[in-house]
Steps between C-alpha positions, in 0.01 A plus 500: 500500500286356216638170308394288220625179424762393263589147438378391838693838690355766656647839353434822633460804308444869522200712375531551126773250456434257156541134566844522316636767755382328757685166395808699413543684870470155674808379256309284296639550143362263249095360521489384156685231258506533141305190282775397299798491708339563851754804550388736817334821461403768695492901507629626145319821386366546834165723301281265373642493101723101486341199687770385647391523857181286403345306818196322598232718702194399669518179233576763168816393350636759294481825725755776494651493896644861418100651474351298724397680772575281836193394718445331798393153445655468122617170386810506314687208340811493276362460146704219317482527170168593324331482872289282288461116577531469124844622464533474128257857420 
């Protein structure tokens, strides 16, 4: 089974799954914490239209886990705030 790599974890996923889906089937609920009050996010609209499921791929901060399509190989982090080292933009 193909895997990419999220926060240091293998996770497998099917052909065609997103990132998000992928994530989601192995239980993991929240990949993302909000700037101001660091509250967890994950899965919301589930199509692409809020940013709440926001995560770090491949180095991008600011990518949509629910169109993502999963890869082997990817790298994906949970995005903290911005995903920017300057968190104040």
């Amino acid at each position: 089974m193909n895997t990419f790599s999220f926060d240091g974890a293998a996770v497998p996923f099917a052909p065609g799954q997103t990132v998000g889906a992928a994530l989601w089937a192995q239980g993991v609920r929240s990949w993302r914490r909000t700037r101001v009050a660091g509250r967890p996010r994950g899965l919301f609209c589930g199509i692409g239209v809020c940013f709440d499921c926001l995560v770090e791929v491949d180095g991008r901060p600011d990518e949509r886990a629910c169109v993502v399509p999963a890869e082997p190989g990817l790298v994906v982090r949970t995005q903290e705030g911005t995903g920017r080292a300057d968190q104040s933009v």
